[in-house]
C-alpha positions in Angstrom: 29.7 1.1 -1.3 29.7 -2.6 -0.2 33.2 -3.9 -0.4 32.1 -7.5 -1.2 28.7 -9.6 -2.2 28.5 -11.2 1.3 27.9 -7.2 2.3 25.0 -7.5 0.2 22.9 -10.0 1.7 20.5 -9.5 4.6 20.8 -6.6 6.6 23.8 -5.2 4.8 21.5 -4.7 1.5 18.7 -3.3 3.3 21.4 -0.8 5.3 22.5 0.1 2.6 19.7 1.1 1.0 17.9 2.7 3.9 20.2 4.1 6.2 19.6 3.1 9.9 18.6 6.8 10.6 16.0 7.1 7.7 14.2 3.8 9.3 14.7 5.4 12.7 13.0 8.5 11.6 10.3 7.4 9.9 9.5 4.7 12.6 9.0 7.9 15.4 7.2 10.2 12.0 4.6 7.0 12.6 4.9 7.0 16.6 6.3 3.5 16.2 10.2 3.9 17.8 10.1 2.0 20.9 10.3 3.1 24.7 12.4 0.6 26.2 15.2 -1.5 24.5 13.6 -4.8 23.3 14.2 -8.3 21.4 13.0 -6.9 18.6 13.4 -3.1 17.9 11.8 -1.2 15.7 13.8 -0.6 13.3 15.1 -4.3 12.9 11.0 -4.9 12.6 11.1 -2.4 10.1 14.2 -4.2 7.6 12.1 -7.6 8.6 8.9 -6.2 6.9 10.9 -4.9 4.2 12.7 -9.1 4.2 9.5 -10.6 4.1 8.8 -8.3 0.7 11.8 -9.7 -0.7 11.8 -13.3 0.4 8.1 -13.7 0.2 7.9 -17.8 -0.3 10.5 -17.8 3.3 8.7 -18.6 6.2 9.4 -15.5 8.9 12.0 -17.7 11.1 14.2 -18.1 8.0 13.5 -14.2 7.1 14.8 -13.4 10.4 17.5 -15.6 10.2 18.9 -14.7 6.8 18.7 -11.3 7.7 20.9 -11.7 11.1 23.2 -14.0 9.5 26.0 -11.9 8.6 25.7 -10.1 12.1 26.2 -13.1 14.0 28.9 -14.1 11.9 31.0 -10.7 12.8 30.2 -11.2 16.3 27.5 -8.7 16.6 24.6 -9.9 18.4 26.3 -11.1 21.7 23.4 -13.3 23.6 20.7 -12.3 21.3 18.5 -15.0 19.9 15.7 -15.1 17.2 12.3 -14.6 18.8 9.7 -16.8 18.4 7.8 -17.0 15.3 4.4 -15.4 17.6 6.8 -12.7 18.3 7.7 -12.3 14.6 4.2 -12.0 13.8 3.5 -9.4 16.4 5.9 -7.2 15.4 4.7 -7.4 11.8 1.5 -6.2 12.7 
């Protein structure tokens, strides 16, 4: 159970309602997992899709964004950057 509301926003809702290794599986069920580490893994593409569902009126940069936020905040991402909105779109498809 989330231990506060902050838990609850971005990534932490969407964790917490699909488990990291439910994504994971269903991403290689579809032959989507990826072969090489990457920007933008699958399953972070995977929570993004399900972001844009919920924050449909956001435009994808501030999808991405809010759904990193509490990551960067606990020091989680090291180096890594949002990718570019082309990159964003990719993925989606």
């Amino acid at each position: 159970m989330a231990s506060s509301a902050s838990d609850l926003s971005g990534l932490g809702l969407l964790t917490w309602v699909y488990p990291p290794g439910l994504v994971d599986r269903v991403a290689a069920a579809y032959g989507r997992a990826e072969q090489r580490r990457r920007l933008l893994p699958a399953r972070l593409v995977v929570y993004f899709v399900l972001g844009l569902a919920l924050f449909s009126p956001a435009p994808y940069l501030e999808v991405m964004r809010h759904l990193v936020a509490g990551l960067r905040g606990l020091a989680l991402l090291g180096d890594w950057h949002v990718p570019a909105k082309s990159s964003l779109f990719r993925a989606r498809q």
